[in-house]
N, C-alpha and C positions, 0 to 999 in steps of 0.2 A: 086237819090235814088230810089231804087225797091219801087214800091207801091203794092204790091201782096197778101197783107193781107185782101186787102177788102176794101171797100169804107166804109164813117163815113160820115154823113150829121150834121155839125155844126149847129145848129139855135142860130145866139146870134146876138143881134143887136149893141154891143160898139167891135167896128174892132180891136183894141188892144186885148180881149181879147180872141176874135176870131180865131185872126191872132197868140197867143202865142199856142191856144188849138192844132193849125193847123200844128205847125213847131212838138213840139213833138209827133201826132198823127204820121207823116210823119215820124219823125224820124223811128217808127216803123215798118215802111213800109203800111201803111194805105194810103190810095186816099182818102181825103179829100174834100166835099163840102158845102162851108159855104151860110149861106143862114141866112139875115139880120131881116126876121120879118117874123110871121107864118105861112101868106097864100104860101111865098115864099118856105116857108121850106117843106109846106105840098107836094107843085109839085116837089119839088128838090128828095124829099122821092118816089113819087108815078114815078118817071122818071129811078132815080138811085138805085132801092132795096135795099138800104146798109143795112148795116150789123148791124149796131149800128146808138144809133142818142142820139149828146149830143145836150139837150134843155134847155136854158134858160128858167127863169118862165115870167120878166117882160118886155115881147115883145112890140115893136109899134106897132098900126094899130089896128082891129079887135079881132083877137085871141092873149089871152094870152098862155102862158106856158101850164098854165092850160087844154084850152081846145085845144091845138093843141096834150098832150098824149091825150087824150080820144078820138079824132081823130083817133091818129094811134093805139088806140086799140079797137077802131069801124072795125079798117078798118084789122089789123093782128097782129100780135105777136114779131116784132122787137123790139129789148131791147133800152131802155130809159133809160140814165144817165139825170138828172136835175142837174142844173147847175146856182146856183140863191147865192144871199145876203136875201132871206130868210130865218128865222132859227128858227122861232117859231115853235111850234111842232105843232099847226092847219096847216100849211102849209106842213111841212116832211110828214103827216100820208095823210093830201088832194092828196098829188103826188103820195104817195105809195099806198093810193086807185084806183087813176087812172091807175095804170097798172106800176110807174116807175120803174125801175128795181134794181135803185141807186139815191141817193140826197148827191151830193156837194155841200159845203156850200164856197161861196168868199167872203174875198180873200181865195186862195187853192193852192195847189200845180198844177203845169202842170203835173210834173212828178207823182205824185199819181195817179192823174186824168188820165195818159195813164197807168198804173196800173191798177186801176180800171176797165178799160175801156178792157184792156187786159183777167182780171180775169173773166168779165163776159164773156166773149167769150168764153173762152176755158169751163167754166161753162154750158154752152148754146150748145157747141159742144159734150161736155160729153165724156168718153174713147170709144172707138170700141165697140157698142153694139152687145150683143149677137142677132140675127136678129130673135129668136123664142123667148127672152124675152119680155113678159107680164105680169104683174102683176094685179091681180085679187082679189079684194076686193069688196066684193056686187055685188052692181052692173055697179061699176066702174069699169075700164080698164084702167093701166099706160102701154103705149108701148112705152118701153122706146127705140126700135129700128129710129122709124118713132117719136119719141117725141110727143105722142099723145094723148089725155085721152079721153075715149070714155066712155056712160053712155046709158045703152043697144042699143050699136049697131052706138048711134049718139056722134058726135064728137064735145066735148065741148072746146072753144078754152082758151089757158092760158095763160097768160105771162110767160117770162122763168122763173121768181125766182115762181109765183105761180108752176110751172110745177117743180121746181126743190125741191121746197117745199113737192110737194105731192110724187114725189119719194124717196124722202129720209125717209119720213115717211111710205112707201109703203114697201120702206127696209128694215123696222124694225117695221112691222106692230104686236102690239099686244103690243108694250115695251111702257112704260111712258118716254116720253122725256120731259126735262127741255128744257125751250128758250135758254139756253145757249148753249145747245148741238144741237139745232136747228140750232143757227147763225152759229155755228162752222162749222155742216155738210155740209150747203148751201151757206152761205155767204165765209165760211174761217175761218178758227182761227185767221187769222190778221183783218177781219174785226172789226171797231167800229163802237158804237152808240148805240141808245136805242134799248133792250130788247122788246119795245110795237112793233116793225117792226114783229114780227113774229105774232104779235096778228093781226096786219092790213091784213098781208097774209093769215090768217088763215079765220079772215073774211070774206075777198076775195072767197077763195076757197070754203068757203060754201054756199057762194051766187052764187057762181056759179053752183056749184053742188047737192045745197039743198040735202034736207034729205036722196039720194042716198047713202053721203059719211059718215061714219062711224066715224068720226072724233070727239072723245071725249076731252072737258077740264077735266084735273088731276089737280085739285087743290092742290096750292103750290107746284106743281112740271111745268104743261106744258099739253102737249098734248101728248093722244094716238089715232090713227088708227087701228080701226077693235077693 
């Protein structure tokens, strides 16, 4: 089978469900590299660039789940599916603090899960940017050509769902949005799950961007930009 979609760095350490994640990733034409515990995962990542990286959270050895995303988002910006039998909500909001992009809960589907894994791509790819689009708010910058958010002049780095987050509120900068038209815009309208995931992102982006970003809570509704 064509592998031309990209390479996907597996981290899970039980080979069954490694080896199931791997036949449907392939199916899609993905190039697949599994990698059994974290420090392994992190060289498999810093060798192979891929494109995607699905991580278990309860690894052997030194690094958990945990701190191998805040690793690879120490270190850039490739998207992270977690992929855990975790399911408390200290655990969903801990991953999606670290930077993850998406949290699977096992047992799961394969087929969702390359789904998923699918949506965030093409998410991350975005349609044919206009290559003089810029959006300009403060003293922020979304260029949405180069996917890039600059804050006078320097370039602050984001996750994709952070970065997809702040332009879709960049699109509709001045409107109150509900969390619900938030998940819709960014996640999907088939996405599920709790509502606080936009609050974690939101978070997110203003720690990272402090007081530059214009980013208002609208109580009882959500959030507006600008």
């Amino acid at each position: 089978m064509a592998t031309d979609a990209g390479t996907i760095v597996v981290i899970e350490d039980d080979p069954n469900i490694a080896d199931l994640v791997d036949v449907y990733l392939r199916r899609d034409g993905f190039r697949v590299v599994q990698a059994a515990d974290g420090e392994r995962g992190l060289k498999a990542i810093d060798r192979e660039r891929p494109r995607l990286v699905v991580l278990d959270i309860g690894l052997p050895g030194g690094f958990d789940g945990f701190e191998v995303c805040r690793r690879i988002r120490a270190a850039g910006t490739v998207p992270v599916v977690m992929l855990t039998a975790r399911d408390t909500e200290l655990d969903r909001v801990l991953g999606l603090e670290l930077g993850a992009d998406d949290y699977v809960i096992k047992p799961f589907s394969p087929r969702e899960l390359a789904a998923r894994v699918k949506a965030i791509l093409r998410r991350a790819a975005g349609p044919p940017p206009d290559p003089l689009a810029v959006i300009t708010v403060g003293d922020v910058e979304v260029d949405v050509a180069r996917r890039e958010v600059r804050v006078r002049g320097e370039v602050v780095a984001l996750a994709t769902r952070e970065f997809d987050l702040l332009r879709y509120l960049a699109d509709n900068v001045g409107l109150a949005l509900s969390r619900r038209q938030l998940l819709d815009g960014v996640w999907g309208p088939g996405w599920y799950g709790d509502e606080r995931t936009v609050d974690v992102h939101v978070r997110q982006l203003r720690k990272k961007l402090g007081d530059t970003l214009p980013l208002t809570t609208v109580w009882g509704i959500g959030y507006r930009l600008g």
